[in-house]
KEKE-3310 file (N, C-alpha, C; in steps of 0.2 Angstrom, whole numbers, plus 5000, padded with zeros to 4 digits):
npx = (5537:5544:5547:5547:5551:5537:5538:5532:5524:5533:5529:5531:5527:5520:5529:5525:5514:5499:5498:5501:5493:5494:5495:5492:5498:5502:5512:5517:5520:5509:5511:5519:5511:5501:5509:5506:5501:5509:5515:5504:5499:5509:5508:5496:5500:5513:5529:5521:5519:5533:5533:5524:5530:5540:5548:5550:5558:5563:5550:5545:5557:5554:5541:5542:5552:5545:5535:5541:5549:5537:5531:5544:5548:5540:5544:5555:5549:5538:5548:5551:5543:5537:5549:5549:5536:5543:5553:5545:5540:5549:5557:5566:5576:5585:5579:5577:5563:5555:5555:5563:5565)
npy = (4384:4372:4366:4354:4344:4336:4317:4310:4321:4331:4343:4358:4355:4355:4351:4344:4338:4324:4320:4324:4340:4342:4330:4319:4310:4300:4305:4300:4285:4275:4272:4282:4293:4291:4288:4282:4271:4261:4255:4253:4241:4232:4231:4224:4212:4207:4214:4215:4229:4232:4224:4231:4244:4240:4232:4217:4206:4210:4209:4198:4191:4197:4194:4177:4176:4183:4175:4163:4167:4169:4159:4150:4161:4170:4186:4188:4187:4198:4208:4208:4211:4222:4230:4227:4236:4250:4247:4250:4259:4268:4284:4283:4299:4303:4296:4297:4307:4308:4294:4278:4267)
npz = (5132:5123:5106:5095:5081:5071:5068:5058:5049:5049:5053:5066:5080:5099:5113:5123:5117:5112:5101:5084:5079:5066:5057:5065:5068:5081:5096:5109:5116:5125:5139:5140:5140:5149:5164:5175:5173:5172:5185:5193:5184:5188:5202:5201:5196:5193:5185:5172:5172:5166:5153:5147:5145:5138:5140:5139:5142:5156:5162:5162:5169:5182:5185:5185:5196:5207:5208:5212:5222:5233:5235:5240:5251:5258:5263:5256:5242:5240:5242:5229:5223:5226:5220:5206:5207:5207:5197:5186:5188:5185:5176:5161:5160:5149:5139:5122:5116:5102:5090:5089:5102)
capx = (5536:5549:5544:5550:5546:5533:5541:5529:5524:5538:5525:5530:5523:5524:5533:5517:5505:5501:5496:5502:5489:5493:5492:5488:5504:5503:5522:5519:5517:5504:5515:5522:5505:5497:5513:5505:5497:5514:5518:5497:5499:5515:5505:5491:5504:5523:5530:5517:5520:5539:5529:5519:5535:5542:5554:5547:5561:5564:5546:5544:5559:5551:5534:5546:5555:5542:5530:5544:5550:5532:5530:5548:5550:5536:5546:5559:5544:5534:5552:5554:5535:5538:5558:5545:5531:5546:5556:5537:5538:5555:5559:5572:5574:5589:5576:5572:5556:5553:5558:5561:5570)
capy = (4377:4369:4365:4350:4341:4327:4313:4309:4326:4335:4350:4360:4353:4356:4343:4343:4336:4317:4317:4328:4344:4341:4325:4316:4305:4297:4307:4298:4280:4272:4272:4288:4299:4289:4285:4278:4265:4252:4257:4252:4235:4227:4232:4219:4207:4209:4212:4219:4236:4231:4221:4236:4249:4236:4228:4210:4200:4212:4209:4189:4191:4199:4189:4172:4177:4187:4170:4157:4169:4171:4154:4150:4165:4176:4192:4189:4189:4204:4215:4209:4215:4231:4234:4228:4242:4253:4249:4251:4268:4273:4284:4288:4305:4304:4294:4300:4308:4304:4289:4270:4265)
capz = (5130:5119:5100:5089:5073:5071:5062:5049:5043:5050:5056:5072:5089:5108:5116:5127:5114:5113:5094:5081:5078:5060:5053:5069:5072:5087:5097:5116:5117:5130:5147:5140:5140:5156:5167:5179:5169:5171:5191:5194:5182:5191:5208:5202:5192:5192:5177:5169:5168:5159:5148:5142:5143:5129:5144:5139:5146:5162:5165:5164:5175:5190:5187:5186:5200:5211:5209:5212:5230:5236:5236:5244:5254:5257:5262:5249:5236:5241:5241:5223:5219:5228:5216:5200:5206:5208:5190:5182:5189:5185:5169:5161:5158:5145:5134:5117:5114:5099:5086:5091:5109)
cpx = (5540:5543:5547:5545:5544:5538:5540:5528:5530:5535:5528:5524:5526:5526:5527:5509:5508:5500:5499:5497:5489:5493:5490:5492:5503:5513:5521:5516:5513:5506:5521:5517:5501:5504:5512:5500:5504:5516:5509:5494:5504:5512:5500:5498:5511:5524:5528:5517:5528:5535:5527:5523:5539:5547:5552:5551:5561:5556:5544:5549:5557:5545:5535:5547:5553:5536:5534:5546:5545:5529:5538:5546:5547:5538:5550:5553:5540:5542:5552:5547:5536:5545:5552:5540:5539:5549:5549:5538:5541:5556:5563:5574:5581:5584:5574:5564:5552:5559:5559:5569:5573)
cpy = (4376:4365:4359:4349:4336:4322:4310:4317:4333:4344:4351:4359:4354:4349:4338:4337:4328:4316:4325:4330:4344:4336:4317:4310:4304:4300:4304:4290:4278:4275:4279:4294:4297:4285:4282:4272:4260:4251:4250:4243:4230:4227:4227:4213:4209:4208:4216:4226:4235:4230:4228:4243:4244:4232:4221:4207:4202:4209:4201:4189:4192:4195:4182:4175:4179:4179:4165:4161:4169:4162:4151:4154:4170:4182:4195:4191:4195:4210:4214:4212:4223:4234:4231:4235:4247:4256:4252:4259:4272:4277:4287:4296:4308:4300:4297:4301:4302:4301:4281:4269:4258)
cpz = (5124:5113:5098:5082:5072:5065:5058:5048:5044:5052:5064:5077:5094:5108:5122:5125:5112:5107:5088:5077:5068:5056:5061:5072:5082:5090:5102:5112:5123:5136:5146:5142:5148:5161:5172:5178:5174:5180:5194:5190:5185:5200:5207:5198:5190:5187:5172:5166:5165:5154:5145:5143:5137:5134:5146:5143:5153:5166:5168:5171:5183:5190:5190:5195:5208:5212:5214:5222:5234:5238:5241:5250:5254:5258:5259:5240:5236:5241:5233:5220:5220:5222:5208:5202:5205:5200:5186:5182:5186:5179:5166:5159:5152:5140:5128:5117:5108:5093:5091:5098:5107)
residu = (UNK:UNK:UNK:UNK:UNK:UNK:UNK:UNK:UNK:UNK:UNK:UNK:UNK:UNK:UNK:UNK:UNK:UNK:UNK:UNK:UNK:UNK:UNK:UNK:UNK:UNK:UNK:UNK:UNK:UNK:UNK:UNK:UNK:UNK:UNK:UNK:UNK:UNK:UNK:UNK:UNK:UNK:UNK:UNK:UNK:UNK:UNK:UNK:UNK:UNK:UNK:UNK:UNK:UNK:UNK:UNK:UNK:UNK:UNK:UNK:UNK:UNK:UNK:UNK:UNK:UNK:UNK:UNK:UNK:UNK:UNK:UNK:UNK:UNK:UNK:UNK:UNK:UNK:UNK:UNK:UNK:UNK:UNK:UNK:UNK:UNK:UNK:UNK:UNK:UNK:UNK:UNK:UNK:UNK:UNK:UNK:UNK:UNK:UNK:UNK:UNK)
# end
C-alpha cells in the first residue's frame, strides 16, 4: 500500500485513508470517498453530481440543456441525462490526490 504526507501535519498516511490518523485532516473530498455519490445525484437531477465534484458551470450546463431538450426533443434530452450520469461517474485518474484542483 503506498504512503504519502498529509498536508497539514505532514505525518505519514496510506493513500487509502480518508482522514489523517494524526491530526485528522480531512485527505479525500466528498465524491472522492463515496464515488458514487455524484453518478446517483445527476440520475435524480442533471448536473448535480458536477455541481458537487466542483464542476459548477459543466453542471448548470447539462441541467440547462437536459431541461431545455426534454422539453423540445425528448430523446435528445434523455441522451444528454444519460452523458451527465455518465461525466458524474467519470474520474480522472491523472488527478492529484491531494492539494487544491
Amino acid at each position: 500500500m503506498a504512503l504519502s504526507n498529509c498536508p497539514e501535519c505532514k505525518g505519514t498516511v496510506s493513500e487509502a485513508a480518508r482522514t489523517c490518523p494524526h491530526c485528522g485532516h480531512p485527505l479525500m473530498t466528498f465524491h472522492q470517498a463515496y464515488p458514487t455519490v455524484p453518478p446517483l445525484l445527476s440520475l435524480v437531477l442533471p448536473g448535480s453530481g458536477q455541481i458537487l465534484k466542483g464542476q459548477t458551470l459543466m453542471g448548470l450546463l447539462f441541467l440547462f440543456m437536459t431541461v431545455f431538450l426534454y422539453l423540445l426533443f425528448f430523446p435528445a434530452g434523455l441522451l444528454i441525462h444519460f452523458l451527465a450520469i455518465v461525466d458524474a461517474a467519470w474520474v480522472d485518474p491523472n488527478r492529484k490526490r491531494f492539494g487544491r484542483d
